[in-house]
C-alpha positions as CSV (number, residue, x, y, z in Angstrom):
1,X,138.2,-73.4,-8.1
2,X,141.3,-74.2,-5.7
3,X,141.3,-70.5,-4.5
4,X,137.7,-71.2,-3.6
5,X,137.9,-74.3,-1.6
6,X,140.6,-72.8,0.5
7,X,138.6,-69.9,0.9
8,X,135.9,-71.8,1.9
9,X,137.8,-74.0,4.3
10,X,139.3,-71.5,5.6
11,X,135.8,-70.5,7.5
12,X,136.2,-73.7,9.6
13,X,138.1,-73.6,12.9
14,X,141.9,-74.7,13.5
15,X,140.8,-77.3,15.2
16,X,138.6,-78.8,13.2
17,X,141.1,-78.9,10.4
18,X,143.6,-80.0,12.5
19,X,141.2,-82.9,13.4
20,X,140.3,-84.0,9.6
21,X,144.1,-83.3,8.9
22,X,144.7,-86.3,11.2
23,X,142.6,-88.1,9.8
24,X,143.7,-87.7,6.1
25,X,147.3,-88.4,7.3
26,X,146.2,-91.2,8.1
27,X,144.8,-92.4,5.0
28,X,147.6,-91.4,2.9
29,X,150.3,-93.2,5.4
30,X,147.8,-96.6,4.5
31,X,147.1,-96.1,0.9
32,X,150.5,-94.9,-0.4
33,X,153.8,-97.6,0.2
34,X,156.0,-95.1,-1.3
35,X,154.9,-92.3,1.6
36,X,154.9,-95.0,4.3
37,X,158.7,-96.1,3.5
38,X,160.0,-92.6,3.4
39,X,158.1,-91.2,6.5
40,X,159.4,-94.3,8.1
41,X,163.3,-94.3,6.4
42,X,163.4,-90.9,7.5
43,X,162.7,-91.0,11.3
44,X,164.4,-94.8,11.7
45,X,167.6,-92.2,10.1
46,X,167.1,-89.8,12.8
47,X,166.5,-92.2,15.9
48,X,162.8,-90.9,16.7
49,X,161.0,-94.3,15.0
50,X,158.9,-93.5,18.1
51,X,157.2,-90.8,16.9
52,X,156.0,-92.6,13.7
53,X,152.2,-92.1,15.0
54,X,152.5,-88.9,16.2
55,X,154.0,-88.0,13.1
56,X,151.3,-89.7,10.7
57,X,148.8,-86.8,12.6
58,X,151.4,-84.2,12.4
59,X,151.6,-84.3,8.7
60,X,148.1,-84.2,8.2
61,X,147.8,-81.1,10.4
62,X,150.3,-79.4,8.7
63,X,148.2,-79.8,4.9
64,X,145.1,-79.3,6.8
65,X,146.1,-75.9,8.3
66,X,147.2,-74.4,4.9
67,X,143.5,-72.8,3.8
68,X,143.9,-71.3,7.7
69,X,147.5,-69.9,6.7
70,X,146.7,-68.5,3.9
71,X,143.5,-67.6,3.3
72,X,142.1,-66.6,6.8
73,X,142.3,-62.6,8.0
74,X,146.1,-61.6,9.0
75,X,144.0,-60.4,12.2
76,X,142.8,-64.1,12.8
77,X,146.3,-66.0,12.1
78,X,147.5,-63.5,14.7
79,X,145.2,-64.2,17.3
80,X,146.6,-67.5,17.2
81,X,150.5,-66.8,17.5
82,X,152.4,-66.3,20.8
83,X,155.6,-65.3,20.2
84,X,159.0,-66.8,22.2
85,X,161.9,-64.0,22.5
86,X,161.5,-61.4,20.3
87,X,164.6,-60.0,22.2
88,X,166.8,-62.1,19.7
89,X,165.0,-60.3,16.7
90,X,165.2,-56.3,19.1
91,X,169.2,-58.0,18.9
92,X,169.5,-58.5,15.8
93,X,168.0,-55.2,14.8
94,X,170.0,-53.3,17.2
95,X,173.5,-54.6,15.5
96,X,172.4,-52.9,12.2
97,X,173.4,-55.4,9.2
98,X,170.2,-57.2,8.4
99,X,169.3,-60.8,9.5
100,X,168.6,-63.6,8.0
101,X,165.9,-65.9,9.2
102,X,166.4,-69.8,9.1
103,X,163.2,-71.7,9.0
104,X,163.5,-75.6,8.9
105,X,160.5,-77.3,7.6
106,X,159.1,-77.7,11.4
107,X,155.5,-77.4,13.0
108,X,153.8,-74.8,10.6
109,X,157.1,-73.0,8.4
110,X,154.0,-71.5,6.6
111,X,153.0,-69.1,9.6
112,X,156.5,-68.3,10.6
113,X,156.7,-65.9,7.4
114,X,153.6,-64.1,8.4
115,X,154.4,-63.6,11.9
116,X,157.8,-62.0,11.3
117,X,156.3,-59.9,8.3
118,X,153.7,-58.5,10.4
119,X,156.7,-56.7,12.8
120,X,158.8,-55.9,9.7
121,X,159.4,-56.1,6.3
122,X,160.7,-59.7,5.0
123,X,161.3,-61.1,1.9
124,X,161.5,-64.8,1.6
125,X,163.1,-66.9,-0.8
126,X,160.5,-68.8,-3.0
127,X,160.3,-71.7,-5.2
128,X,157.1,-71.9,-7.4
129,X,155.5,-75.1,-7.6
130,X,155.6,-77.8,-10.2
131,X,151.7,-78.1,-10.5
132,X,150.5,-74.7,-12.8
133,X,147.4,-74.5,-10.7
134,X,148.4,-73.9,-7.4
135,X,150.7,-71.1,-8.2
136,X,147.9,-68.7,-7.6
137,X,146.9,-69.9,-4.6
138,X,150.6,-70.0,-3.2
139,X,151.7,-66.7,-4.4
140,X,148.9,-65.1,-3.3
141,X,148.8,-66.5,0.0
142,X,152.7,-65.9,1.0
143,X,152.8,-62.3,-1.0
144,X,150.9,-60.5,1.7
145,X,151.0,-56.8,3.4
146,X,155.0,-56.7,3.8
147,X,156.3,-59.9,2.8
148,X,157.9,-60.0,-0.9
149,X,158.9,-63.1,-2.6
150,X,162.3,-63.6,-4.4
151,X,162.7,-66.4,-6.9
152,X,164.5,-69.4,-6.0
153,X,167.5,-68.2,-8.9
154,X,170.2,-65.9,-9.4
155,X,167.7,-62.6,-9.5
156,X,166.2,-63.9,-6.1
157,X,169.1,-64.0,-4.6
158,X,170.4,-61.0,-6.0
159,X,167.4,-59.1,-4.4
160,X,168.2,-61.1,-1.1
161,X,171.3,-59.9,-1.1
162,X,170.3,-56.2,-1.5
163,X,168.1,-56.3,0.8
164,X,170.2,-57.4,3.3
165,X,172.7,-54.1,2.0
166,X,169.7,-52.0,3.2
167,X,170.0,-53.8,6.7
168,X,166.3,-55.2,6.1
169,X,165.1,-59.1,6.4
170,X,164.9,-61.8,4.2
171,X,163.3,-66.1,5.3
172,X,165.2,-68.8,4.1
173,X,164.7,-72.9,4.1
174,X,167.8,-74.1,5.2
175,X,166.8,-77.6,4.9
176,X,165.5,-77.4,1.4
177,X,167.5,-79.5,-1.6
178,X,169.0,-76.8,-3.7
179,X,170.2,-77.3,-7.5
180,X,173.5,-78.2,-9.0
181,X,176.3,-75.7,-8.0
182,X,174.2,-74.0,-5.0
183,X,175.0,-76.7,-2.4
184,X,177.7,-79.1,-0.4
185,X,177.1,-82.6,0.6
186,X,177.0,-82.3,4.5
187,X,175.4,-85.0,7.0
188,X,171.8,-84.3,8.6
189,X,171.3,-86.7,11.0
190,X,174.1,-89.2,10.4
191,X,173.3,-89.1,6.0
192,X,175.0,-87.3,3.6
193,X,172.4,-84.7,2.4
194,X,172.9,-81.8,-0.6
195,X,172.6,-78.9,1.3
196,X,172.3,-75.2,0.5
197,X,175.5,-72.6,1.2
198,X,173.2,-69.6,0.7
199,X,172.8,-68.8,4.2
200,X,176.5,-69.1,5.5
201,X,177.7,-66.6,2.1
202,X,174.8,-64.1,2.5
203,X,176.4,-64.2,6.5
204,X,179.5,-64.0,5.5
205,X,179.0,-61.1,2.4
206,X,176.8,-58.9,4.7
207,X,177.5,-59.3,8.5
208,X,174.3,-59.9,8.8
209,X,172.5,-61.3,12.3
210,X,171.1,-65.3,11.9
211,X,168.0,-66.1,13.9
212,X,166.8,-69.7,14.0
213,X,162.3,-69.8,13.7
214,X,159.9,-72.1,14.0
215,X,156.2,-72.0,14.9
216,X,155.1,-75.0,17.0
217,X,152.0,-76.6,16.6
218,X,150.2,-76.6,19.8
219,X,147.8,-79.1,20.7
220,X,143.8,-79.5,19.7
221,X,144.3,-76.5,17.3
222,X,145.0,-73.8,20.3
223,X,147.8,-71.9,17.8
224,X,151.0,-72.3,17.3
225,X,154.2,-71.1,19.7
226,X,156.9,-68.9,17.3
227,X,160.3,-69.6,19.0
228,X,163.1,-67.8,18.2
229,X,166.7,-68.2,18.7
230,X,170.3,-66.0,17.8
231,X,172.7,-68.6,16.1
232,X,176.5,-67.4,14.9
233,X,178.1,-69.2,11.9
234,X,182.0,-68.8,12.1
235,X,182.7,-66.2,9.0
236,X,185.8,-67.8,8.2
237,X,185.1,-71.4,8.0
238,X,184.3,-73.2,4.7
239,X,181.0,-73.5,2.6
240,X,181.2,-77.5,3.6
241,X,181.7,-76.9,7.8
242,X,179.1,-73.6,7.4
243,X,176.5,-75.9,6.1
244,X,177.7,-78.8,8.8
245,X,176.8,-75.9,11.2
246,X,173.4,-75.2,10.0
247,X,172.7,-78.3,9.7
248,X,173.4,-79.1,13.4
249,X,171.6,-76.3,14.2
250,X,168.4,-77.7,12.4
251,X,169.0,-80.7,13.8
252,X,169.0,-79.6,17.5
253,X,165.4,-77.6,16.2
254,X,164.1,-80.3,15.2
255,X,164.9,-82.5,17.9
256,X,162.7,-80.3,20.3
257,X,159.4,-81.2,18.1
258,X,160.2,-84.4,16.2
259,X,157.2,-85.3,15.6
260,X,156.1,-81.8,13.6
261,X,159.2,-82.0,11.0
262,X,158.2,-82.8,7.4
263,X,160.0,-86.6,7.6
264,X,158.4,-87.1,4.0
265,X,160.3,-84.7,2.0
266,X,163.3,-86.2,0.0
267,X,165.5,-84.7,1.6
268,X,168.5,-86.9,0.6
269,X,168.2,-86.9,-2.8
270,X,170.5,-86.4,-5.9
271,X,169.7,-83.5,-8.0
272,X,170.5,-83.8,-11.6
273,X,174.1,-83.3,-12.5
274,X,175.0,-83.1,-8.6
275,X,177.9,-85.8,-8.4
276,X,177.2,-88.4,-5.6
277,X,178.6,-87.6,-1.8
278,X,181.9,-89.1,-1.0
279,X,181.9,-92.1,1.4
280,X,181.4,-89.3,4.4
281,X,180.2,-86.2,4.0
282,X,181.8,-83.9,6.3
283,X,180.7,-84.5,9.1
284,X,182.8,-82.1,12.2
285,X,179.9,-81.3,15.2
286,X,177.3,-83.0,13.3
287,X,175.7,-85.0,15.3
C-alpha cells in the first residue's frame, strides 16, 4: 500500500510536491509542541533562529520529495541534478585508495547517493528503520543500479572497509548518532554531541580520499545543485579531534544552506549505555 502511494506520487511534478511539502511542514510545526521545540532548540543552538520559517518549508520539501527520490525513473532524478566539481571526485580517483563520501543530513541527502552511484559504484552505510513497513519501500528505493547497502553493524562496516581495499566508494552520515562504543562526545555548534569515529578510522586504515556532498535544494522545485568538496582529516590525530574535524567541516556545510539541514533530528542525544559528555566536549577548531 505505501509502495503504491509513493508510486503514485511520484507521477506529480517536483514542484508540486515541493509546494504541498510546505504546506504539511507547516501543519506539523502547529500541531506537534514537541517538533516545534526541537526545530527551534536546534537553530536558536546554531545562531540561525532566523531561518525558523524558511526552515518550517524546507522540512516539508525534504518529506515531500521522497516518492520523487525514490520511486521516479533514475533518467528523471537525473534530469534534475547539476553537478558542482566533479574534479574533486576525477581527484580522488586519480590518487588510487578509495574515497569516502561524507553526506550531512542537508538539502536532499537522499539524491546525493543516486547521483554519485550513477558515475560509479557506491555502497552506503544503512540503518533500517524502526517502523516494519517502510523497510520495503526504503530498501528498494536506495538499492538501485550500482548502489549497495551495508548494515549499520560490524558486517557493514566490515564490507565498507573492503570495499574501500578494492579502491571503490562507499556514503556515509557523518552527522548521524551512532551506538555505544562507535562514537566520541565532540561539540557541533557549541553542544556536546555523540558523534561517529567511522569516517576518520576507515581514513586513517585505508588512505583513502574524503569528499564532503550535498545536494541543494533549489528553489520552486527547479532540481537540486550536488556540490562537492576534497576535505583532509590529519591521520595522526585522535578519534576525539578527527570527529572535532568533521564536525567543523559539517558545520561550515551546513552554514551555506541553513535553512535545508534537518534541525529536527535529535541529534544531541544520549544513547543507551553512552556515559554523559564531560563538562566540554573537545572542542579545538570547532566553532
Amino acid at each position: 500500500m505505501l509502495v503504491s502511494l509513493f508510486r503514485l506520487f511520484s507521477l506529480l511534478p517536483l514542484p508540486m510536491l515541493h509546494a504541498i511539502g510546505v504546506a504539511i511542514g507547516w501543519i506539523v510545526y502547529l500541531a506537534s509542541p514537541r517538533y516545534r521545540r526541537r526545530l527551534k532548540a536546534n537553530l536558536a543552538q546554531a545562531n540561525f533562529g532566523d531561518h525558523l520559517h524558511a526552515a518550517i518549508g524546507e522540512a516539508g520539501k525534504s518529506a515531500f520529495e521522497l516518492p520523487f527520490i525514490w520511486c521516479a525513473s533514475p533518467e528523471r532524478v537525473l534530469q534534475k541534478v547539476r553537478i558542482e566539481n566533479w574534479k574533486a571526485i576525477d581527484d580522488a580517483l586519480a590518487a588510487g585508495n578509495g574515497i569516502i563520501f561524507l553526506t550531512p543530513h542537508l538539502g536532499c541527502f537522499e539524491v546525493s547517493a543516486q547521483i554519485a552511484a550513477s558515475q560509479l559504484p557506491l555502497t552506503v552505510l544503512y540503518r533500517p528503520p524502526k517502523q516494519a513497513a517502510l523497510k520495503p519501500l526504503i530498501e528498494g528505493a536506495r538499492a538501485r543500479h550500482n548502489l549497495t547497502l551495508a548494515p549499520a553493524n560490524l558486517s557493514g562496516v566490515r564490507s565498507l572497509f573492503k570495499v574501500l581495499k578494492r579502491n571503490g566508494a562507499i556514503g556515509l552520515l557523518p552527522d548521524q548518532v551512532p551506538q555505544q562504543g562507535e562514537g566520541v562526545w565532540a561539540n557541533f555548534f557549541g553542544k556536546p554531541a555523540y558523534t561517529m569515529t567511522l569516517p576518520g578510522k576507515l581514513a586513517q586504515m585505508t588512505h583513502a580520499a574524503i569528499v564532503l556532498a550535498f545536494a541543494e535544494r533549489l528553489p520552486r522545485g527547479k532540481g537540486y545543485v550536488l556540490h562537492l568538496s576534497s576535505f583532509t582529516v590529519e591521520k595522526d590525530l585522535p578519534p576525539e579531534l578527527q570527529a572535532v574535524a568533521i564536525n567543523g567541516a559539517m558545520e561550515k556545510l551546513i552554514a551555506r544552506c541553513p535553512a535545508q539541514y534537518f534541525w529536527s533530528y535529535n541529534h544531541y542525544k544520549k544513547p543507551s549505555g553512552v556515559a554523559a559528555p564531560q563538562a566540554e566536549a573537545p572542542a579545538g577548531e570547532n566553532t
